[in-house]
DRENMI-69114 format. One record per residue: residue in three letters; chain; x, y, z of N, C-alpha, C, O in turn; residue number from 1. Coordinates in steps of 0.2 Angstrom, whole numbers, plus 5000, padded with zeros to 4 digits. Layout:
N
  res  chain    nX    nY    nZ   caX   caY   caZ    cX    cY    cZ    oX    oY    oZ    n
  ALA      A     X     Y     Z     X     Y     Z     X     Y     Z     X     Y     Z  NUM
...
***
This chain:
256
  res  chain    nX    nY    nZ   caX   caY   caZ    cX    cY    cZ    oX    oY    oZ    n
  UNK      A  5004  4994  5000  5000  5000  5000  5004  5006  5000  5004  5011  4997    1
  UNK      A  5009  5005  5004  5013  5012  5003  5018  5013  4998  5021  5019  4998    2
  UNK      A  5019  5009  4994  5021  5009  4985  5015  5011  4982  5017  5014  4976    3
  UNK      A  5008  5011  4983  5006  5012  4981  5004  5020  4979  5002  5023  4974    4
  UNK      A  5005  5023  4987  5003  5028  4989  5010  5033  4986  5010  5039  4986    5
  UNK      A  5015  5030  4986  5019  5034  4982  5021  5035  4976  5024  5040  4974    6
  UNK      A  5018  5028  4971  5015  5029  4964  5009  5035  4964  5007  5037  4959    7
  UNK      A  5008  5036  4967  5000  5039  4968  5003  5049  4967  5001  5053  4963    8
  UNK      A  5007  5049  4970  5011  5057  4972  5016  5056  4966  5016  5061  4962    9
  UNK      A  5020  5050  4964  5024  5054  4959  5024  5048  4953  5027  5043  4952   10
  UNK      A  5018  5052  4949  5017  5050  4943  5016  5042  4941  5015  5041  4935   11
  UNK      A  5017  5037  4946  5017  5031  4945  5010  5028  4943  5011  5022  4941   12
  UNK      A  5004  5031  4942  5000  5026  4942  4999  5031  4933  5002  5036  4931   13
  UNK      A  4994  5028  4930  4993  5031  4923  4986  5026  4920  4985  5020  4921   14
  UNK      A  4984  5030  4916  4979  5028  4912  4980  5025  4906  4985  5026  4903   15
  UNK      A  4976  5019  4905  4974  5018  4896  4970  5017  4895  4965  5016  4898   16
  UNK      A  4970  5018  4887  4963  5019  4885  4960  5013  4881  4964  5012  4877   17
  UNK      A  4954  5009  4882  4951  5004  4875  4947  5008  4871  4941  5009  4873   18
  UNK      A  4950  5009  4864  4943  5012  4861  4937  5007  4862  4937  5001  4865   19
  UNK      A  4931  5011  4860  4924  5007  4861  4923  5006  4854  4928  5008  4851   20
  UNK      A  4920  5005  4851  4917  5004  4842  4908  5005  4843  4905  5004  4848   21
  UNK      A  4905  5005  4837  4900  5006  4833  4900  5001  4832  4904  5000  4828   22
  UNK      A  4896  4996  4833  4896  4989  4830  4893  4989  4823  4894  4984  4819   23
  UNK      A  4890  4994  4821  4885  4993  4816  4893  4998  4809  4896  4995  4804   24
  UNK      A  4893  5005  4812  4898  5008  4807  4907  5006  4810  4911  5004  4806   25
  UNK      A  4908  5007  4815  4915  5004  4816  4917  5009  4816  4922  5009  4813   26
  UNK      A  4916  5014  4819  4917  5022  4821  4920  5019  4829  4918  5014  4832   27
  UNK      A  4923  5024  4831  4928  5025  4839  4921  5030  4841  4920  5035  4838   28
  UNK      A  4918  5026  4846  4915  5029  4849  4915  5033  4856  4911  5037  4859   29
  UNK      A  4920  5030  4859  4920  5030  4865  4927  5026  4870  4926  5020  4871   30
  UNK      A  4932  5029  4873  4935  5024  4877  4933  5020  4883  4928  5021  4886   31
  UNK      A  4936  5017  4885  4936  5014  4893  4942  5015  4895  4947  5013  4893   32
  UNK      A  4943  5019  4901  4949  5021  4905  4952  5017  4909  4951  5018  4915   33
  UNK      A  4957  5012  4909  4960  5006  4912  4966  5012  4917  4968  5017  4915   34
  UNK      A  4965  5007  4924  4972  5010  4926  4978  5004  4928  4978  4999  4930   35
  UNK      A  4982  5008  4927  4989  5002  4926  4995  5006  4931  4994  5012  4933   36
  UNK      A  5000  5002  4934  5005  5004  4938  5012  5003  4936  5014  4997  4936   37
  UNK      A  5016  5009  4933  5022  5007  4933  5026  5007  4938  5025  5012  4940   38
  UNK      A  5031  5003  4941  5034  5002  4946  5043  5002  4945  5046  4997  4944   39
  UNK      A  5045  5007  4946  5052  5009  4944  5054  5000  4938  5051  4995  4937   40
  UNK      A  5061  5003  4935  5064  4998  4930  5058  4995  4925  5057  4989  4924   41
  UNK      A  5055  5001  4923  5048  5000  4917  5045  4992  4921  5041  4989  4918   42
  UNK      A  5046  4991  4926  5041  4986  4930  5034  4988  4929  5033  4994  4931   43
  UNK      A  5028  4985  4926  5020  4983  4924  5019  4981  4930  5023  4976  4931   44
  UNK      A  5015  4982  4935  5012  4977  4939  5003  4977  4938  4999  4981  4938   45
  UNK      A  5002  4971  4937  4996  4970  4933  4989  4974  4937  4990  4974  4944   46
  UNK      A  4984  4976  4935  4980  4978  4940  4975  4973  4944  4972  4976  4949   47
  UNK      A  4976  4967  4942  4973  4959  4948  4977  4959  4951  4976  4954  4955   48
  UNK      A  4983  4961  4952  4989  4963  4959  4985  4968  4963  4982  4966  4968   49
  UNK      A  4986  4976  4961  4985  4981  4964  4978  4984  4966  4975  4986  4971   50
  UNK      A  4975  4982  4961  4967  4986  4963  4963  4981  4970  4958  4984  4973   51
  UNK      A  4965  4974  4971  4961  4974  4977  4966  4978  4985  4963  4979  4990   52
  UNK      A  4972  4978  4982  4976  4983  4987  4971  4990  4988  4969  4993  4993   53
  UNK      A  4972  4991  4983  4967  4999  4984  4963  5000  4986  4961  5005  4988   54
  UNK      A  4959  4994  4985  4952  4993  4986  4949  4991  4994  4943  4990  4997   55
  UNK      A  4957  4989  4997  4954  4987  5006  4957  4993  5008  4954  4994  5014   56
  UNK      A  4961  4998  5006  4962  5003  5009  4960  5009  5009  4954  5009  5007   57
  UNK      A  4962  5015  5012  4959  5022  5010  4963  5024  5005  4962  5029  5002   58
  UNK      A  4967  5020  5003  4970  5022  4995  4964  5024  4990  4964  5029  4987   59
  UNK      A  4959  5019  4990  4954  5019  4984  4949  5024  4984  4945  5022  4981   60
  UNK      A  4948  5030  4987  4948  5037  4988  4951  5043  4985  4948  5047  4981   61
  UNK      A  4958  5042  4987  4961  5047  4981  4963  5043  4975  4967  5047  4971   62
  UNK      A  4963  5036  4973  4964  5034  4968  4960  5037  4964  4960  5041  4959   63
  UNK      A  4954  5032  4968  4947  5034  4962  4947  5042  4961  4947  5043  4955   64
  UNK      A  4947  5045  4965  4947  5054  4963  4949  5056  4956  4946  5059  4951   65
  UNK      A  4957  5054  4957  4962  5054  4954  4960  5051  4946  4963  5052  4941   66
  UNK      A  4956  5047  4946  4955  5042  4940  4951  5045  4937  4952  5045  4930   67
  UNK      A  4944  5050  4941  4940  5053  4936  4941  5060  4936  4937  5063  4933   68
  UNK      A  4946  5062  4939  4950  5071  4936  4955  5067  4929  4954  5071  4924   69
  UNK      A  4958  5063  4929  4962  5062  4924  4957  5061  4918  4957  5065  4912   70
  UNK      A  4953  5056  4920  4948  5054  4913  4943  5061  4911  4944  5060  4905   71
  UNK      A  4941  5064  4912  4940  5071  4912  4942  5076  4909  4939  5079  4905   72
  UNK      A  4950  5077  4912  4952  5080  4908  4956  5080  4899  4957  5084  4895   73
  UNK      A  4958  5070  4900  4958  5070  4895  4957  5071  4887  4960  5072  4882   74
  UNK      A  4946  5067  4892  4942  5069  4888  4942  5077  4882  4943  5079  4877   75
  UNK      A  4941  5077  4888  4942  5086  4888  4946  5088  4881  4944  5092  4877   76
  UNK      A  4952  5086  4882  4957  5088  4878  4954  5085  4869  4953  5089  4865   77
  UNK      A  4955  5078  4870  4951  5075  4864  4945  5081  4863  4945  5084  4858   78
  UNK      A  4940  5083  4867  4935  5084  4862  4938  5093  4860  4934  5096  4857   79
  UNK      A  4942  5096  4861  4947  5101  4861  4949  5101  4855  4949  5107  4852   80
  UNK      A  4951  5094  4851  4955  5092  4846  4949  5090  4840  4950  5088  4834   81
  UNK      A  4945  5091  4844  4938  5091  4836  4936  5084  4838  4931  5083  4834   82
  UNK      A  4936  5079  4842  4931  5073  4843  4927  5074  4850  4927  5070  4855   83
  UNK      A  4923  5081  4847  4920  5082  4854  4914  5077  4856  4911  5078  4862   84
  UNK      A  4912  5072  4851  4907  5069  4854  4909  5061  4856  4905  5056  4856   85
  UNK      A  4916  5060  4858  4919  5055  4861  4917  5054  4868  4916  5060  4871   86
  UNK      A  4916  5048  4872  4914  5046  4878  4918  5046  4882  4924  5047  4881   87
  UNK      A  4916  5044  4889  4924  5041  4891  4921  5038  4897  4917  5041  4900   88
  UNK      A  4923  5031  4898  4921  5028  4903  4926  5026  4910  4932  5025  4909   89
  UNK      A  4924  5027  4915  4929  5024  4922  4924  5019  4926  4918  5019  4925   90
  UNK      A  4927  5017  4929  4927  5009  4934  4926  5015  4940  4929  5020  4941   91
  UNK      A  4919  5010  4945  4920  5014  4950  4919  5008  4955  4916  5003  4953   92
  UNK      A  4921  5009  4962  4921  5003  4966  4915  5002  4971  4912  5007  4972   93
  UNK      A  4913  4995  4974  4911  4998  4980  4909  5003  4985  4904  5005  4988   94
  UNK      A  4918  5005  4988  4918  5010  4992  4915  5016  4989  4911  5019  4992   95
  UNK      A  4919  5018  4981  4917  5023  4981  4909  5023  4979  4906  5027  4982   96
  UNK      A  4907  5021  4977  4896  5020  4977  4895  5024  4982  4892  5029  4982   97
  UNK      A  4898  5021  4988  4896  5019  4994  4897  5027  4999  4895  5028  5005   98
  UNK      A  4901  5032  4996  4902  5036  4998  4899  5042  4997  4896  5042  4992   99
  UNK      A  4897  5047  5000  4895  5053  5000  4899  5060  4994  4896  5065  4991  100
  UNK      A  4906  5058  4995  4909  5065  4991  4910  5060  4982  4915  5061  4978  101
  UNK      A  4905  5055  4981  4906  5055  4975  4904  5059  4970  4907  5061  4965  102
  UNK      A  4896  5062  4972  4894  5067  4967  4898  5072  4967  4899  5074  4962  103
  UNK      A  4901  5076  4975  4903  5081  4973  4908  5080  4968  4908  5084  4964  104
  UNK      A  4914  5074  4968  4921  5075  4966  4919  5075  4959  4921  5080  4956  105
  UNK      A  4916  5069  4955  4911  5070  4949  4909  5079  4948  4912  5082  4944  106
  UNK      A  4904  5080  4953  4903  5088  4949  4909  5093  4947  4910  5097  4942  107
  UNK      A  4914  5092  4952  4919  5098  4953  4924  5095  4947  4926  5099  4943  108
  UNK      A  4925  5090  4947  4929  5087  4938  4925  5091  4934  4929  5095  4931  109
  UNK      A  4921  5091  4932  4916  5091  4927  4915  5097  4926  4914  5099  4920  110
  UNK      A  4914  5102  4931  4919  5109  4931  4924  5111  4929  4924  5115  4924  111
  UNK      A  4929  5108  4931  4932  5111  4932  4935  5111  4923  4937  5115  4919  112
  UNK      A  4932  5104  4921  4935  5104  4916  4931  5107  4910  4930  5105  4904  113
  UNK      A  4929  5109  4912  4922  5109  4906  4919  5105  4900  4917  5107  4894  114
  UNK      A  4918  5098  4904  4918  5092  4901  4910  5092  4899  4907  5095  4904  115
  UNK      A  4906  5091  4896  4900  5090  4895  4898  5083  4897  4899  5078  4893  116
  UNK      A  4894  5083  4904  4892  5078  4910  4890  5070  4904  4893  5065  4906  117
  UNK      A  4886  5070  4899  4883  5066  4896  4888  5061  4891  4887  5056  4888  118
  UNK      A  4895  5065  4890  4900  5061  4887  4904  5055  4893  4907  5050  4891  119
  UNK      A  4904  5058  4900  4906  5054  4906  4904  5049  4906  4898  5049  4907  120
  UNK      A  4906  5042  4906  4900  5037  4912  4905  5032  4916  4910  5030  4917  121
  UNK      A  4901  5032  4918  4904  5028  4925  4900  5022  4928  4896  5022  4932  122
  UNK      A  4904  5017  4925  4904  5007  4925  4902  5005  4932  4906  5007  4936  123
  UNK      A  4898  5002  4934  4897  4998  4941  4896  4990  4940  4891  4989  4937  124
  UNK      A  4898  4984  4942  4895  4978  4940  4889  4977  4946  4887  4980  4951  125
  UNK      A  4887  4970  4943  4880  4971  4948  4882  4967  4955  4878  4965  4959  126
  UNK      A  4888  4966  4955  4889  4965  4964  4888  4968  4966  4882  4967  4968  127
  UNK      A  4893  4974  4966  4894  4980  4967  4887  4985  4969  4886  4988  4975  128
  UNK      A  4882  4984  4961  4876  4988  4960  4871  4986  4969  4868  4990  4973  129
  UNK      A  4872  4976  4971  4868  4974  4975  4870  4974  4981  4866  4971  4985  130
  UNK      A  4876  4976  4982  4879  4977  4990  4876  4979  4995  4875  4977  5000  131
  UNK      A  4873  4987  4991  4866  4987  4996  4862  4995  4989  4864  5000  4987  132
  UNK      A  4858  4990  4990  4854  4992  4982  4851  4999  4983  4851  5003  4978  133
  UNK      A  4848  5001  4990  4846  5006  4991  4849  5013  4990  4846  5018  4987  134
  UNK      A  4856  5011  4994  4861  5017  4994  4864  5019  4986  4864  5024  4984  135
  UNK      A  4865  5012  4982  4868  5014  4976  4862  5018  4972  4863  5022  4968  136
  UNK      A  4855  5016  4972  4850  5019  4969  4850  5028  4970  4849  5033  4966  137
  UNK      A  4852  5027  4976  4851  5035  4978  4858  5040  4975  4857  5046  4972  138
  UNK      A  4864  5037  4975  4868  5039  4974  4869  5039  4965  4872  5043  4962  139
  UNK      A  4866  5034  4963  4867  5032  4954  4858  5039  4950  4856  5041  4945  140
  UNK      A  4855  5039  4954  4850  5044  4951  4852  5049  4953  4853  5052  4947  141
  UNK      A  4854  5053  4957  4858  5058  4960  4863  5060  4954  4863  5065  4952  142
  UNK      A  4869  5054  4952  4871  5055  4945  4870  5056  4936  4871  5059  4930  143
  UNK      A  4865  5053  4940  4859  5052  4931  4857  5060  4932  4858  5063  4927  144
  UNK      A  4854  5063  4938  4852  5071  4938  4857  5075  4935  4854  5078  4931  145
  UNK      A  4863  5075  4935  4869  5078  4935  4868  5078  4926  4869  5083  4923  146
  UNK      A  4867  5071  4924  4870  5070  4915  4873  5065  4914  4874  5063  4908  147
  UNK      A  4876  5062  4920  4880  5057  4918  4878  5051  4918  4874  5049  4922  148
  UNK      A  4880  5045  4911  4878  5042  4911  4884  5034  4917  4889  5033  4919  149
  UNK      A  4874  5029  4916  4878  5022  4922  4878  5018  4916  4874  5018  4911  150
  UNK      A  4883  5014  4916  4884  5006  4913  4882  5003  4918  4881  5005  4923  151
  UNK      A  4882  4996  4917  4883  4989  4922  4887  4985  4920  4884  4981  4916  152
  UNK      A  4895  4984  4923  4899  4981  4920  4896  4973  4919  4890  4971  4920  153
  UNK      A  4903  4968  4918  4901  4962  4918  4895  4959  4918  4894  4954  4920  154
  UNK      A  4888  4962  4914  4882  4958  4917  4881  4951  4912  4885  4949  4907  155
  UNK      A  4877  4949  4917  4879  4940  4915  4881  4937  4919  4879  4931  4919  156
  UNK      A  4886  4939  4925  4890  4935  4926  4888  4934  4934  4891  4930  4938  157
  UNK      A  4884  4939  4937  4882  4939  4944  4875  4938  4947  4874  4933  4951  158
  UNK      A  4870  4943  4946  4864  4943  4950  4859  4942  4943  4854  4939  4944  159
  UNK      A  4861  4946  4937  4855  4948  4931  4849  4948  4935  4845  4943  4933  160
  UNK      A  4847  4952  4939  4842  4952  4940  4836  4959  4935  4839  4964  4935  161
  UNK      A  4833  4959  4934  4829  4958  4929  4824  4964  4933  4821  4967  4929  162
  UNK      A  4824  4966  4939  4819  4970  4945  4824  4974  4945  4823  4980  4943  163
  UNK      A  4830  4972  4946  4835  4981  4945  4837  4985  4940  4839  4990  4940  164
  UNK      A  4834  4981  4933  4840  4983  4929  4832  4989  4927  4832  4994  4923  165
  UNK      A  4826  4987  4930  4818  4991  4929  4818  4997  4935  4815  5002  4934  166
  UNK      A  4823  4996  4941  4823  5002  4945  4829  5005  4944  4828  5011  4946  167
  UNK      A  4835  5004  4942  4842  5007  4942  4839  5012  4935  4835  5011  4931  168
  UNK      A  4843  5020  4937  4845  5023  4930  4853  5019  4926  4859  5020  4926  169
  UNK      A  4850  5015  4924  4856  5012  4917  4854  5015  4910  4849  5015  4907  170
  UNK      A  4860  5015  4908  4861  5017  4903  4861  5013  4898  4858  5011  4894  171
  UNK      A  4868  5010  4901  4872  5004  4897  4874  4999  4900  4877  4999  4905  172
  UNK      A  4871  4991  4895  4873  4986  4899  4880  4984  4894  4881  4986  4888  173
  UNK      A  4884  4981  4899  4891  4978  4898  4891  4969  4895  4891  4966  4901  174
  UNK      A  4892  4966  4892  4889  4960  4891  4897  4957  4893  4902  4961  4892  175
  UNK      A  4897  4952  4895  4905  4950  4900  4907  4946  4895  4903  4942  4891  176
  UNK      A  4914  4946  4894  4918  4943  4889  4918  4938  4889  4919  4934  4884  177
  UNK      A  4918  4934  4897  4916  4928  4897  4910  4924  4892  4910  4918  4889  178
  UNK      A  4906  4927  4892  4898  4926  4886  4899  4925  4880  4898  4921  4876  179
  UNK      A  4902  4933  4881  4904  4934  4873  4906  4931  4869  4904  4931  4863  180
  UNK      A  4914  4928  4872  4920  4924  4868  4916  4920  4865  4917  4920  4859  181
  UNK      A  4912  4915  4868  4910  4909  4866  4904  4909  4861  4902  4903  4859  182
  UNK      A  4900  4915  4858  4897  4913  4854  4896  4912  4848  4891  4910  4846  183
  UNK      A  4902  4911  4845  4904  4906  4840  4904  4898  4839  4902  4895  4834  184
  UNK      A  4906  4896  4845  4905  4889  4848  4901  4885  4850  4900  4879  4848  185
  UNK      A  4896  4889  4857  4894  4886  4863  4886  4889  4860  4886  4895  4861  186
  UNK      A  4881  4885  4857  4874  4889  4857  4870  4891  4863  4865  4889  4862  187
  UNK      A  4871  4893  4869  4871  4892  4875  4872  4901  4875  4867  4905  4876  188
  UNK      A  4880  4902  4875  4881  4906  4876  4878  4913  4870  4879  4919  4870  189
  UNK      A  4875  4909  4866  4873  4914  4860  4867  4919  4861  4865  4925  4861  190
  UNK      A  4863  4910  4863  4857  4913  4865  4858  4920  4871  4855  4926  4871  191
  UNK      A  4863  4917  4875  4864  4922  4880  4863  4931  4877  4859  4935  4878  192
  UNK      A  4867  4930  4876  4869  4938  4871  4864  4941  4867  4863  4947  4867  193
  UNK      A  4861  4937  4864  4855  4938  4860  4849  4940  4865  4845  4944  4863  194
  UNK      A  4849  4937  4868  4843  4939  4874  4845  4943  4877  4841  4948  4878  195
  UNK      A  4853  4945  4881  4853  4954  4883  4853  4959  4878  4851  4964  4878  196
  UNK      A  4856  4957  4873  4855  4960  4867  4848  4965  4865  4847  4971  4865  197
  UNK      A  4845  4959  4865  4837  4962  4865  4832  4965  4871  4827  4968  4870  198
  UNK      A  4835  4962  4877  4835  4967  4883  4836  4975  4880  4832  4978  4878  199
  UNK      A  4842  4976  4882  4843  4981  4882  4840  4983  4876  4835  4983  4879  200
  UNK      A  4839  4984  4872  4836  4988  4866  4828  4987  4869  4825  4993  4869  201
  UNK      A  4825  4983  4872  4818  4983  4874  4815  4990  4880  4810  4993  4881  202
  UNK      A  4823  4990  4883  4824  4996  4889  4826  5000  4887  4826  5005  4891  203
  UNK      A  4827  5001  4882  4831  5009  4878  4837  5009  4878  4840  5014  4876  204
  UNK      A  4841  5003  4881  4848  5006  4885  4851  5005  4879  4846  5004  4875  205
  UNK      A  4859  5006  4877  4863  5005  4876  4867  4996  4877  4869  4993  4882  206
  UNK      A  4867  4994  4871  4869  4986  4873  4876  4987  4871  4876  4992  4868  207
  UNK      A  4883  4984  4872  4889  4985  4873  4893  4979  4873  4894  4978  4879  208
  UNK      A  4897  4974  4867  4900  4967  4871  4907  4969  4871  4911  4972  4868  209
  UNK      A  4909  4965  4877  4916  4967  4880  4920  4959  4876  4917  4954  4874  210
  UNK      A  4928  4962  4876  4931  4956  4874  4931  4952  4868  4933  4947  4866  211
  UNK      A  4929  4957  4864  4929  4954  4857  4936  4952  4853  4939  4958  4852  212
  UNK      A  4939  4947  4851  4943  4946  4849  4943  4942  4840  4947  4942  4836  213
  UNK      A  4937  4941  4840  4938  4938  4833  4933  4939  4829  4928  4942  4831  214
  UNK      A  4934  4938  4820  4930  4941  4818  4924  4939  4816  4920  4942  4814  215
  UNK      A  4922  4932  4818  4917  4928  4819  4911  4932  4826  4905  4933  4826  216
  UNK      A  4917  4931  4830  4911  4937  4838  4911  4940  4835  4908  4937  4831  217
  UNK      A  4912  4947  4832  4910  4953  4828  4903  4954  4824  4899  4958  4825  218
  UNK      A  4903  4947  4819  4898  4948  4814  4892  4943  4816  4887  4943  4813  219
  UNK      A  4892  4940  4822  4889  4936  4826  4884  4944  4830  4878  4945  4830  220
  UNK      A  4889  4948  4834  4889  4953  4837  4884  4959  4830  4879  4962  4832  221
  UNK      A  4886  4960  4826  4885  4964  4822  4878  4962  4818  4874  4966  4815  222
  UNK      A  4877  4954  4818  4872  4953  4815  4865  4955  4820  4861  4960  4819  223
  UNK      A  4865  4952  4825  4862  4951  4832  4861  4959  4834  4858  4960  4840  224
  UNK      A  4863  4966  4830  4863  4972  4832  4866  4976  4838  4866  4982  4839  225
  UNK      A  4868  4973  4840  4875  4973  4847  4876  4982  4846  4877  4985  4840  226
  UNK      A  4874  4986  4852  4876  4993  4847  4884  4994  4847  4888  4996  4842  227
  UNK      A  4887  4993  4855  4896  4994  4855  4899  4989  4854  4896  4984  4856  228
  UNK      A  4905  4988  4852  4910  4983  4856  4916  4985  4856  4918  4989  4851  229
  UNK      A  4919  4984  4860  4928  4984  4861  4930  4977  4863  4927  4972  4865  230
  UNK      A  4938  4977  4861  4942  4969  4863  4947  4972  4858  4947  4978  4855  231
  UNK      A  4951  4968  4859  4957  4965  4857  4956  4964  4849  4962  4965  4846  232
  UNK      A  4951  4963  4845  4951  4963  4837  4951  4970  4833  4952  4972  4827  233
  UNK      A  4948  4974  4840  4948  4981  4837  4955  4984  4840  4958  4986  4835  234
  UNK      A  4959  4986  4845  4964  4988  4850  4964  4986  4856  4959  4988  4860  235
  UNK      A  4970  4983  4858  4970  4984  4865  4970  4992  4868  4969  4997  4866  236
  UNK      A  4973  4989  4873  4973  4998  4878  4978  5001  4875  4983  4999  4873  237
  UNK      A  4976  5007  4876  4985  5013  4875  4983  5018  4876  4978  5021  4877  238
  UNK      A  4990  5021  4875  4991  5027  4878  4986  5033  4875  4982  5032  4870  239
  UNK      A  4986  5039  4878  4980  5047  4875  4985  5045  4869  4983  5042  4864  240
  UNK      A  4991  5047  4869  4994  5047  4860  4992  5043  4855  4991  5045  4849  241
  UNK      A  4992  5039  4857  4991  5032  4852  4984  5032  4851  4983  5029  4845  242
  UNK      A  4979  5034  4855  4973  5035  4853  4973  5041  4849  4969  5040  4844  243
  UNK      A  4975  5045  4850  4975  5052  4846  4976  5050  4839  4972  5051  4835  244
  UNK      A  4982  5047  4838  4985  5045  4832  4979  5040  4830  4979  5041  4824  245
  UNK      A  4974  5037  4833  4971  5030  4828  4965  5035  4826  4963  5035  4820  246
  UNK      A  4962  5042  4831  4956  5043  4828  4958  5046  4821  4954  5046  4816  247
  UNK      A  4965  5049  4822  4968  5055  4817  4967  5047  4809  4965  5049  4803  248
  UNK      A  4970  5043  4809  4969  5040  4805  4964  5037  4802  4964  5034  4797  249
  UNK      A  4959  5036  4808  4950  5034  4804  4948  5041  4801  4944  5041  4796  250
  UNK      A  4951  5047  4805  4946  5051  4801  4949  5054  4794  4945  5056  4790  251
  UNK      A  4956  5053  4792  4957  5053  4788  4957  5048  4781  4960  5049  4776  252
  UNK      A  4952  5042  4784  4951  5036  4780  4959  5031  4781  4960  5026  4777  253
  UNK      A  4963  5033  4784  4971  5026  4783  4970  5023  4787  4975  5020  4788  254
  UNK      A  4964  5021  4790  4965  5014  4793  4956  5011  4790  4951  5015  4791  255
  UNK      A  4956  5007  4789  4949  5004  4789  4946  5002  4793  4940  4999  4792  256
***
């Protein structure tokens, strides 16, 4: 923890980004904000190392803070650079749910940076959302007032209960790559997808599959309607440059 809180003060911890995609047009719609640790001698330490460290401590406090002033301002910058209708997604935890100064620290970001509230959102899985369903309701519509949009990460893989996804403000559901991967394979897991698939469209939300890696999930995903997808077929994670460089070459037409 106290490495971690000194990556924390001098520049150790840092952002990456997964574009999101258009399943239908294949347009960068959107990233997902991953956080990663470098540890002196270019050491990576993965984040299924660190984030449950941060997450038993008061570290996950000013991380989480830290994570959505950065992702913010990023944004900020991109939509500066002419792709003002780009998203930007963060992970948020139990704790912080669970807290009191999340809206303010959200509002004061979003100030500060003159971020437009409605490009934000902010991931919750349905552990997380069902920890205690009350508090999160109050604190995720209190959000929704603001502009910002909720996802629900990994769904599929925990509670799906069917009664929350009718009282939570969501926006967007997350379909778990665990699901996803296999709908080429396993008809099991196809139906799966194809039935949140058409959830979400029945809700209005936003449907989204994580982990896509091949071009089979894709046209399986594309046929099926799926509105986003990210994974590994379109980009892993990287750097705000490297993102800057791929929008710069789709809008120029040099990458297809």
């Amino acid at each position: 923890a106290s490495d971690l809180r000194e990556a924390l003060r001098n520049d150790g911890l840092a952002l990456v980004y997964q574009p999101i995609f258009d399943a239908m047009t294949r347009e960068i719609v959107g990233v997902e904000a991953l956080l990663r640790w470098h540890r002196g001698n270019d050491e990576q330490i993965g984040p299924e190392e660190f984030i449950p460290v941060i997450e038993s401590t008061e570290l996950i406090h000013d991380v989480g803070s830290w994570v959505i002033d950065e992702a913010c301002h990023i944004c900020k910058q991109w939509h500066d650079a002419g792709y003002d209708s780009l998203l930007i997604s963060a992970n948020i935890s139990a704790i912080e749910l669970d807290q009191s100064q999340l809206l303010n620290h959200v509002e004061c970001a979003l100030e500060e940076t003159d971020l437009y509230p409605g490009t934000l959102e902010l991931e919750i899985t349905e552990s997380v959302l069902m920890q205690d369903a009350e508090a999160s309701l109050k604190t995720l519509q209190a959000l929704k007032e603001i502009g910002v949009k909720i996802a629900i990460d990994d769904f599929g893989t925990a509670y799906s209960s069917l009664n929350y996804l009718k009282r939570f403000p969501i926006d967007i559901i997350k379909i778990d790559k665990s699901i996803a991967n296999n709908v080429g394979q396993d008809l099991n897991s196809a139906t799966i997808v194809t039935t949140i698939i058409s959830l979400a469209h029945n809700l209005g939300v936003t449907s989204l599959a994580e982990g896509v890696e091949s071009k089979e999930q894709f046209d399986f995903l594309h046929d099926e309607k799926c509105d986003r997808a990210q994974g590994y077929l379109f980009s892993k994670p990287i750097s705000s440059e490297d993102l800057f460089y791929l929008l710069e070459q789709k809008k120029t037409g040099t990458l297809a």
